[in-house]
C-alpha positions, -999 to 999 in steps of 0.1 A, spaced: 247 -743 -288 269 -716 -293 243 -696 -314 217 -697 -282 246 -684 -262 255 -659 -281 216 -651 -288 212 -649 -246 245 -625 -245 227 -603 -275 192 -605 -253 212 -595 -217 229 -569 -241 200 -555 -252 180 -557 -219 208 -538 -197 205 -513 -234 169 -511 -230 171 -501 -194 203 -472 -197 173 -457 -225 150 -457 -198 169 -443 -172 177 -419 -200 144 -414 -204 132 -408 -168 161 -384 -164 151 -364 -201 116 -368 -186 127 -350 -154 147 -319 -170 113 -317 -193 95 -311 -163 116 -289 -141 121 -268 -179 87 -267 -180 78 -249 -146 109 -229 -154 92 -217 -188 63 -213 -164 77 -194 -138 93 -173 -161 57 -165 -183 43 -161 -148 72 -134 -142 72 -122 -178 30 -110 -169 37 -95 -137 60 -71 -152 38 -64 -179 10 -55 -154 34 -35 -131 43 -16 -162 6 -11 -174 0 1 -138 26 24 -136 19 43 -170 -17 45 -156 0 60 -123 16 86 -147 -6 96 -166 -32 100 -135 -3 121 -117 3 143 -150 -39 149 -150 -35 156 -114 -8 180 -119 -29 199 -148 -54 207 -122 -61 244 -111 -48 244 -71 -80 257 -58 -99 226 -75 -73 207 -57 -75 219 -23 -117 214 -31 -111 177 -40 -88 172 -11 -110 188 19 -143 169 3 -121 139 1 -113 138 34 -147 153 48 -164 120 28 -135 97 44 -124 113 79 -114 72 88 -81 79 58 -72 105 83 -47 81 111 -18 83 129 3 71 100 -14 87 71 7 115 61 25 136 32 31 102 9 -3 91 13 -22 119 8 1 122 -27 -10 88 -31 -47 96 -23 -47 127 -45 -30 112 -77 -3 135 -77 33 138 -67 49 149 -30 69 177 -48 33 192 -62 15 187 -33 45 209 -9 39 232 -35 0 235 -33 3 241 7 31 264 7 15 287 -25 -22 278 -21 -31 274 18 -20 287 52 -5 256 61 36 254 58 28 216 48 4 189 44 16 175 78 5 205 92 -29 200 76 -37 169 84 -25 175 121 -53 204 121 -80 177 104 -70 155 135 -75 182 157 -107 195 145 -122 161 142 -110 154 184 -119 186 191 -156 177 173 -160 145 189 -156 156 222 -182 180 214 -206 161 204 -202 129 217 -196 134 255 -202 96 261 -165 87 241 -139 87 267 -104 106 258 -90 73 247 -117 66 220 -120 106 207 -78 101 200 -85 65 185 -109 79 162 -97 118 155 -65 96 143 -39 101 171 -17 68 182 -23 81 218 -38 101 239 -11 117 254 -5 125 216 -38 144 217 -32 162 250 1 176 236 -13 188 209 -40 205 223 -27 217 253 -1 228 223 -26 247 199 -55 257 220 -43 262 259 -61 232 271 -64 197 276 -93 174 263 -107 169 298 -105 210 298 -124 210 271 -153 190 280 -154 209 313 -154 244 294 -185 233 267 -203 214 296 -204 250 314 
């Protein structure tokens, strides 16, 4: 009798062992798992830097390229550029997109308007594209109102484009329309 008891003390033993193992085993299980999408988190991470650097070497080497080209073939892929792609051309597009646009640095391309063009800066270039392209539409599309020509010359409002002209050529957009209608 005592042998079954002390058999059914060994089983109990055993069965509250066998359970500890395989809470022991859920909770290994579990660390598996959150190592796992840690290992894959970090491969993930590991790739993205690898592409970021890929992407930046590319970035150099088109800027150096960029930078070996003569100004004047510059300024020529820059005005067909934008001639191709007047939409680029908005009210937030400026110096560091145009850089961007162009493959080459900010530094180089202050340097191409101050030695290469009669513009002080590229600002000052692209506020004259914006300008040309309002003073075109109202030309030749009389049926735009003022709102629509500074929409789509790239101003972020008309009173924007009536400042500017009124600045640069002595009149307003409404002026103008009247003065080519004559």
């Amino acid at each position: 009798m005592e042998k079954i008891e002390d058999l059914k003390k060994e089983i109990a033993r055993l069965e509250a062992e066998n359970e500890r193992l395989d809470m022991e085993n859920v909770s290994l299980l579990g660390r598996n798992l959150l190592m796992s999408e840690q290992l894959n988190s970090w491969y993930e991470l590991k790739q993205r830097v690898n592409w970021l650097k890929a992407e930046m070497q590319r970035g150099r080497r088109l800027q150096m390229q960029a930078d070996q080209v003569d100004d004047a073939e510059l300024l020529a892929m820059l005005e067909n550029r934008l001639e191709q792609e007047p939409q680029l051309v908005t009210a937030e597009f400026g110096t560091p997109e145009l850089a961007e646009l162009m493959g080459v640095s900010q530094a180089r391309l202050m340097r191409l308007f101050r030695n290469s063009t009669i513009f002080k800066s590229p600002d000052e270039y692209l506020e004259n594209m914006r300008l040309m392209r309002a003073l075109k539409l109202l030309r030749d599309h009389p049926q735009y109102g003022i709102a629509a020509v500074s929409a789509e010359a790239g101003y972020n409002s008309v009173r924007t484009l009536q400042r500017r002209m009124s600045e640069i050529i002595g009149m307003t957009p409404v002026e103008f329309r009247m003065m080519i209608d004559k």
